[in-house]
N, C-alpha and C positions, 0 to 999 in steps of 0.2 A: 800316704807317703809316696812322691813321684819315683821313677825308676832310678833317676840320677842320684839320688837320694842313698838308695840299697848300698852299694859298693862301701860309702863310707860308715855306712851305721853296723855292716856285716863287719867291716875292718877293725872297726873302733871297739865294735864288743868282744871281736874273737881276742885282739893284744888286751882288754880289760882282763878278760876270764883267765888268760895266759900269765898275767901278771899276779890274779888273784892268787888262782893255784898256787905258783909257784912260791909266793910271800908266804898262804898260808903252809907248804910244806916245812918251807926253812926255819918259821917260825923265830923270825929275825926283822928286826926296825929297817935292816938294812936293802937299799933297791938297787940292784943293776941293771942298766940300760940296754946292754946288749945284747941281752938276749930276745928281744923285743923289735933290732933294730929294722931287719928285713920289715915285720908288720906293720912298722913303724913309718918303714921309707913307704911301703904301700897306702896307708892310710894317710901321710901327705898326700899323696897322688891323684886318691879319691876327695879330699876334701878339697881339692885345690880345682877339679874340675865340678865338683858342685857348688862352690861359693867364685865362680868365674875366675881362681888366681892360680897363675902356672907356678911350678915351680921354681924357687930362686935359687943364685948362682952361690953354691958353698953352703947350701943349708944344710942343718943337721939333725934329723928325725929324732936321733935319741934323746934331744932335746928337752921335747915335750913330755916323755915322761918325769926328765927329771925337775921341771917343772911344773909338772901334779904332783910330784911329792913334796915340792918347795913348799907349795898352796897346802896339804895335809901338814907341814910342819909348823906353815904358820899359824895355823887355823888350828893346832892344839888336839891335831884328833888324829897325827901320826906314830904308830906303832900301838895306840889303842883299841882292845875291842880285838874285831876281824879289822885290824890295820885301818884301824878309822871308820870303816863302810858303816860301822852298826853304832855310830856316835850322834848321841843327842847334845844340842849347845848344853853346855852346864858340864857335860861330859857322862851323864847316866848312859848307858845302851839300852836299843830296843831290840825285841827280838819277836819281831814277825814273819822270816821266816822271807823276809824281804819282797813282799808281795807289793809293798805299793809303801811311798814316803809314811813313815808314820804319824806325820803331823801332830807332832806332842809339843803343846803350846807350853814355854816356860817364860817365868817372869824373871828375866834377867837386870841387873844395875842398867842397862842400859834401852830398856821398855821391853815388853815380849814379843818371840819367837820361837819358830819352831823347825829353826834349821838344823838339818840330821845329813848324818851320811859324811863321808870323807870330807868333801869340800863345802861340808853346811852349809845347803843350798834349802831355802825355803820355797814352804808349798802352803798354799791356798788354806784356811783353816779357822774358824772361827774366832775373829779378833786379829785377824792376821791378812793383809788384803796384798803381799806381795806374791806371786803367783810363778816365780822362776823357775822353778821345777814343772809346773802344770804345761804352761806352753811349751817350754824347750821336749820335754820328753814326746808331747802329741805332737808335734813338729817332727820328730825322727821317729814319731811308733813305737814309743818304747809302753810294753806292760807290765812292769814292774818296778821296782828300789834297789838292784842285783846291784854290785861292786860292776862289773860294764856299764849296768845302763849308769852309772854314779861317773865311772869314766865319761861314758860317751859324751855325757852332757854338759861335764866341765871344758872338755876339746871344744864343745859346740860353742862355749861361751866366749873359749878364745877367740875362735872366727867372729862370732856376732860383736867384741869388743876391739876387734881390728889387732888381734896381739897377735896373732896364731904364725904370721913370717915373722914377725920378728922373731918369736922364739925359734926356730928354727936357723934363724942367721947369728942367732945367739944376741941380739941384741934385748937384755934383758932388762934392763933399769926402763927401756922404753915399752916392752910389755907387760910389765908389774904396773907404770903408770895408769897404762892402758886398762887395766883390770882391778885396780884401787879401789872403785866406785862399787865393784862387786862382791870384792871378798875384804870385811873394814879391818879387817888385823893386817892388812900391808902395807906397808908405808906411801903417806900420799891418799891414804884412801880419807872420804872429805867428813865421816861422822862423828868426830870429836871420840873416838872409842880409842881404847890403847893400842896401839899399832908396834910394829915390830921395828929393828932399827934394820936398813938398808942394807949396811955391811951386814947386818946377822941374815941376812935374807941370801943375799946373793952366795953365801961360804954356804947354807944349806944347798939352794939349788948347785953348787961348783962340786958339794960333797956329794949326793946323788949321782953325777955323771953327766952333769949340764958345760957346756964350753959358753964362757962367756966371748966374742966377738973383740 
């Protein structure tokens, strides 16, 4: 991992674990943003001078969490488990103790996979040749399946899927767009799987603590 690198990955995991904790204390579905936002405003700052983009004019950090939880609500694996982290598709949990993706291949209606974790992100696996998880994480260094490094790597994907200002400018029907292709329960995403409706999307992310633009 280069130097330029560090600043965002330290950022991203210390508001992950901040957020973990704190979800697991309350022992509540419910997420506030604020308390995150300082971390929040810092971790744009880093990720904006590692993926070459300044910050933009009215953006808003607390944003972005409340658009990983939009992603955990739609993806069916919000307030389960450890608050999603430990959700296998189908919705069993694993418990490893979170050392590494468990890659537990299941045969869903819709062909199999073995997407786990908050934002059922797939990994590499016998029968399974999508690899999202494998690169994004050795791309930031990550050694484990922790609720951060589950953060770290969904933030990574908004950069890599060009969403990551919008969400911050609150422009969010053009971020969801953006990120359709990745996560298929959102609307607009293009694998004929049941997807969510729009308006129920956007009233989760606005209940979270997201400002729509």
């Amino acid at each position: 991992m280069s130097d330029s690198a560090a600043p965002f990955l330290v950022l991203a995991l210390g508001a992950a674990a901040l957020l973990y904790v704190t979800n697991a204390n309350a022992n509540t579905q419910a997420s506030s943003a604020d308390p995150f936002a300082g971390l929040l405003d810092n971790l744009n700052s880093a990720t904006g001078s590692l993926f070459g983009m300044g910050n933009s004019n009215g953006n808003n950090p607390a944003n972005v969490q409340a658009f990983l939880d939009m992603i955990s609500m739609s993806e069916g694996t919000y307030g389960q488990g450890d608050n999603g982290y430990n959700v296998v598709v189908g919705g069993s949990l694993f418990d490893n103790g979170y050392v590494d993706h468990p890659r537990i291949v299941v045969q869903t209606q819709y062909g199999r996979s073995d997407a786990a974790g908050r934002y059922q992100i797939m990994a590499a696996a016998p029968g399974i040749q999508t690899n999202t998880w494998d690169w994004i994480s050795a791309k930031l260094g990550l050694t484990d399946f922790s609720p951060a490094s589950q953060d770290a790597v969904a933030i990574y994907i908004l950069q890599w899927k060009g969403a990551y200002t919008d969400v911050l400018n609150g422009n969010i029907q053009s971020a969801i767009a953006k990120v359709a292709g990745q996560w298929a329960s959102l609307p607009g995403s293009p694998y004929g799987q049941n997807t969510n409706n729009l308006d129920a999307v956007l009233g989760w992310y606005q209940g979270a603590g997201g400002a729509i633009a």
